[in-house]
C-alpha positions in Angstrom: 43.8 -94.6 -69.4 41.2 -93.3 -66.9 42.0 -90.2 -65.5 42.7 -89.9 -61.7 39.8 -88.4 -59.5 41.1 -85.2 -58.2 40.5 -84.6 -54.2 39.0 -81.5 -54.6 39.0 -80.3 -51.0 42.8 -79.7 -51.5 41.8 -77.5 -53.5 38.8 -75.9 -51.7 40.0 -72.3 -49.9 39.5 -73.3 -46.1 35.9 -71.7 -45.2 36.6 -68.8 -42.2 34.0 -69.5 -38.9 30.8 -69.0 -39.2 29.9 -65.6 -37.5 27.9 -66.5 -34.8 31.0 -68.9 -34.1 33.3 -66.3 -33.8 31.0 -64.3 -32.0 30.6 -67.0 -29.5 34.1 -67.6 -28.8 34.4 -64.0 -28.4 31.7 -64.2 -25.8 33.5 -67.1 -23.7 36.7 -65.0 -23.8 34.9 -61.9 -22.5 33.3 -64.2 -19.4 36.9 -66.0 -18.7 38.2 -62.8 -18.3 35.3 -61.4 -16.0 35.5 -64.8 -13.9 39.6 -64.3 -13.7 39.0 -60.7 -12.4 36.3 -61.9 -10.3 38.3 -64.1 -8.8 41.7 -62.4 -8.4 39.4 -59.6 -6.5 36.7 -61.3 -4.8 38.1 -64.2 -4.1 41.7 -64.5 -3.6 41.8 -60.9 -2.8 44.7 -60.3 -4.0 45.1 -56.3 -4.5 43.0 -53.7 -1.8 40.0 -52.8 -3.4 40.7 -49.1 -3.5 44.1 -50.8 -6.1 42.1 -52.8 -8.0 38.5 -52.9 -7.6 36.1 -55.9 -8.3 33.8 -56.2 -11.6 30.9 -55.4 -9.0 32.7 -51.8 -8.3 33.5 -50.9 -11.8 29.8 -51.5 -12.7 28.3 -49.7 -9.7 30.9 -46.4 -11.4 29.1 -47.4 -14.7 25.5 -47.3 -13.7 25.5 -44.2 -11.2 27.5 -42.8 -14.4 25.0 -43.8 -17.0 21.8 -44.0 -15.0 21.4 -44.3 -11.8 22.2 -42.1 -8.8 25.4 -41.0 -6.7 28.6 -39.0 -7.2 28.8 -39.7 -10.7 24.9 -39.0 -11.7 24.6 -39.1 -15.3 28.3 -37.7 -15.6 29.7 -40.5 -17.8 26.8 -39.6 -19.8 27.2 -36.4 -20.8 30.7 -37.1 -21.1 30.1 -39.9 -23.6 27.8 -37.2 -25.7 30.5 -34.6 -25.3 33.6 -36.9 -26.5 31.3 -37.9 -29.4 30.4 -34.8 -30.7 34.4 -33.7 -30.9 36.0 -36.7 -32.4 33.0 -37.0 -35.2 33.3 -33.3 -35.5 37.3 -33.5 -36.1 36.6 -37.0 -38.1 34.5 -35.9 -40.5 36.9 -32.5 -41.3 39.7 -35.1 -41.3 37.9 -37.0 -44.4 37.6 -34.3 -46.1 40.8 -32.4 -46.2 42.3 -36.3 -46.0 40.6 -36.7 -49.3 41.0 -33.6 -50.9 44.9 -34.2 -50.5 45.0 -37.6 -51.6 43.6 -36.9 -54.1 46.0 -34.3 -55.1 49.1 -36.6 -53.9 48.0 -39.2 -56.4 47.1 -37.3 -59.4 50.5 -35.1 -59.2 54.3 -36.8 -58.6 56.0 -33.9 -57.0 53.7 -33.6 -54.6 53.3 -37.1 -53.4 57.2 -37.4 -53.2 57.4 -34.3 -51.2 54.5 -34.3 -48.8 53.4 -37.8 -49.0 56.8 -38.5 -47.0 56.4 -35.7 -44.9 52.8 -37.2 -43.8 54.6 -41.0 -43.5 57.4 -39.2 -41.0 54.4 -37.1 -39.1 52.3 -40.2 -38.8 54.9 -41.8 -36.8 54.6 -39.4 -34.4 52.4 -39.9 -31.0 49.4 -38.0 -30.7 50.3 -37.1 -27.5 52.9 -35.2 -28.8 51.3 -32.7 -30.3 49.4 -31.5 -27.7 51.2 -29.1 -25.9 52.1 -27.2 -28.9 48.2 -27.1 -29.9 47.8 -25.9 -26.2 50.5 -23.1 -26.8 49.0 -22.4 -30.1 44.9 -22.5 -29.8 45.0 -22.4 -26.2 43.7 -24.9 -23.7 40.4 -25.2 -24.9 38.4 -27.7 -27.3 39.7 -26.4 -30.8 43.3 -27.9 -29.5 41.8 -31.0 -28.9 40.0 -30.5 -32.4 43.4 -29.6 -33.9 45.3 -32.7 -32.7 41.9 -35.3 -33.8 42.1 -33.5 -37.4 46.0 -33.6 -37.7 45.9 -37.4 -36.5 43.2 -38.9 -38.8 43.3 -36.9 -42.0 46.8 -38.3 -42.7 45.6 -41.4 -42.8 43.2 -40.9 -44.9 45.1 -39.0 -47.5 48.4 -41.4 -47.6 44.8 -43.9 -48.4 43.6 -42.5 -50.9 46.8 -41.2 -52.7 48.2 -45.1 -52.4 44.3 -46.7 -53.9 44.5 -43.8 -56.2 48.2 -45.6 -57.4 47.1 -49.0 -57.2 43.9 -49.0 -59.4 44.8 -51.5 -62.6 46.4 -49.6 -65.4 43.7 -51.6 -67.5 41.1 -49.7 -66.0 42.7 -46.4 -67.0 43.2 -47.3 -70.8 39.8 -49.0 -70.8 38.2 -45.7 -69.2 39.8 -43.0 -71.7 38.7 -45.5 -74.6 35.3 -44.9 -73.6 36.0 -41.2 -73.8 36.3 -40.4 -70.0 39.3 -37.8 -69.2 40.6 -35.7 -66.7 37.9 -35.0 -63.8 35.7 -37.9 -65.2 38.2 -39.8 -65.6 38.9 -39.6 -61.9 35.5 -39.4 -60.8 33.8 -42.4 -62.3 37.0 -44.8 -63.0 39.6 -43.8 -60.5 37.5 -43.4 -57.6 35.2 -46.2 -57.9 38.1 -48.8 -58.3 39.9 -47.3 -55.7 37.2 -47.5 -52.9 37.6 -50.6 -51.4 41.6 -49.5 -49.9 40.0 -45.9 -49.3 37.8 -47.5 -47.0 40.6 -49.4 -45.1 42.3 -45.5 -44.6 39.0 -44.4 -43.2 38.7 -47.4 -40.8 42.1 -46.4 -39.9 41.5 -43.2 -39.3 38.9 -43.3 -37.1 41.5 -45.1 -34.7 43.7 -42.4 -35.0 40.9 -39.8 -34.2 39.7 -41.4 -31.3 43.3 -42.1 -29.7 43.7 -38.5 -30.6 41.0 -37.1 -28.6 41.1 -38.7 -25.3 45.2 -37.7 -25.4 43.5 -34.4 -26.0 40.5 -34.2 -23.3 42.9 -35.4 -20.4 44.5 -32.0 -20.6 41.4 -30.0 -20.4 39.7 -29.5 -17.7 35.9 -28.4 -17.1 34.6 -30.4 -20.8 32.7 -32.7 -20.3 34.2 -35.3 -22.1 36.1 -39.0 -21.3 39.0 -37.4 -20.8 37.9 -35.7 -18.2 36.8 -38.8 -16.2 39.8 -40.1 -16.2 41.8 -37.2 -14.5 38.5 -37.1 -12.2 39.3 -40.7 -10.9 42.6 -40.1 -10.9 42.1 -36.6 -8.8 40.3 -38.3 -6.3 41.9 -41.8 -6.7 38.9 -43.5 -7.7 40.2 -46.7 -9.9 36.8 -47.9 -10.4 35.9 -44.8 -12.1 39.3 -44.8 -14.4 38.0 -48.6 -14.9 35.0 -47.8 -15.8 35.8 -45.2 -18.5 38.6 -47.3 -19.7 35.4 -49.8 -20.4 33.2 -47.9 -21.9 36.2 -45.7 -24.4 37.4 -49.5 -25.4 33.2 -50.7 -25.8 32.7 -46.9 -28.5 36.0 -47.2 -30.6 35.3 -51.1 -31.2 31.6 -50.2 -31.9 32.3 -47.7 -34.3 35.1 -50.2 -35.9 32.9 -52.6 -36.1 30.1 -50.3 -38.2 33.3 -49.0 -40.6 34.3 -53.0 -41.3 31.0 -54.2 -42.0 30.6 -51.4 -44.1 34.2 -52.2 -45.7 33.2 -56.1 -46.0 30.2 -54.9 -47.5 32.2 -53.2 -50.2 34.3 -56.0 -51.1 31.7 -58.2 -51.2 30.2 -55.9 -53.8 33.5 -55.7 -55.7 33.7 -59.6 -55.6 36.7 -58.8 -53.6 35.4 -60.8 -50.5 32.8 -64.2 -50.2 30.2 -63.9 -48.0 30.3 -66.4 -44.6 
């Protein structure tokens, strides 16, 4: 009896886009939305321009902004360098204590059930929210906004790391302490390692959070140079195609930076044959 050929593409995982595929069709999207805009401005004229200005406006704010000349010479600049040196100032504190409490929440039960659920409750809350008591209680200057960035990322990070910390194989722990490793090497060259790929997801997470965090923060001070700023600037002097433009270009730096954090994440779980390369 001969054996039935088996129709092996049922069984085949369906292959994601190529990349320059998806970058392509991310490219056509980006240009129908410039052509509707265009359009519903230019065109059809359907708001005043000082409601919703044209493509042609926003990038006039952008370039005397960035390099050109005008009101807004080099401003959006030095705001840009500004807003970048606080949120990877607060980031980077973030990962740290982040980590260093994860790690506690996952080697030790009482405290994950006490203050892991606290973090879950506070995570919930709006960044927003927690700026007028770091106003009240730093004062309004830039270590409030530093105060609500670190208080929005770290917990992220640490509810990461405490949850990879829980979820590495119980395999790998027996195999680990039958090869002699215990306690702090136990942790720092089993645990860890296994646990690295999910950390990195509460980092890319994170840095969401911190960014969210610190324009929320920089619209309530006034005289940084910073994003933030901008935007109360165009909305001072009811500029829209400045609040536009900035809107742009803080959308254009978080998805930068989240795109460096996932490649470096796919890159990981490639590594750990978690992921096939496209």
């Amino acid at each position: 009896m001969t054996a039935l050929p088996q129709d092996t593409d049922l069984h085949r995982s369906p292959a994601l886009p190529p990349r320059w595929l998806m970058l392509g069709w991310q490219l056509l999207g980006l240009l129908l939305i410039l052509a509707v805009w265009y359009v519903a401005t230019d065109v059809l004229k359907l708001y005043p321009a000082y409601v919703f200005p044209s493509p042609r406006a926003v990038w006039t704010e952008i370039s005397y902004g960035l390099w050109g000349s005008g009101p807004q010479d080099g401003k959006l600049l030095a705001s840009i360098a500004g807003s970048l040196r606080r949120v990877v100032t607060g980031y980077l504190a973030a990962v740290v204590l982040g980590g260093f409490i994860g790690l506690l929440m996952g080697l030790w039960l009482p405290l994950r059930a006490t203050l892991g659920s606290y973090l879950t409750g506070v995570q919930s809350v709006p960044s927003i929210a927690f700026v007028p008591f770091a106003i009240l209680f730093l004062g309004l200057n830039e270590r409030a906004v530093l105060f609500v960035v670190i208080l929005e990322s770290f917990i992220p990070v640490a509810l990461a790391v405490s949850g990879a910390l829980l979820n590495v194989p119980p395999t790998l722990r027996v195999a680990g302490r039958t090869l002699g490793a215990s306690g702090l090497g136990l942790m720092l060259r089993v645990l860890l390692p296994a646990a690295l790929p999910n950390v990195l997801s509460g980092l890319r997470t994170a840095w969401s959070f911190a960014w969210r965090a610190l324009v929320g923060g920089e619209l309530l001070i006034s005289g940084s140079k910073s994003l933030g700023e901008q935007l109360e600037v165009g909305r001072n002097t009811a500029n829209v195609a400045l609040v536009l433009a900035t809107i742009l270009i803080i959308g254009l730096i978080g998805g930068c930076f989240d795109g460096l954090l996932r490649l470096i994440e796919s890159r990981i779980r490639r590594d750990y044959g978690l992921e096939v390369a496209q």
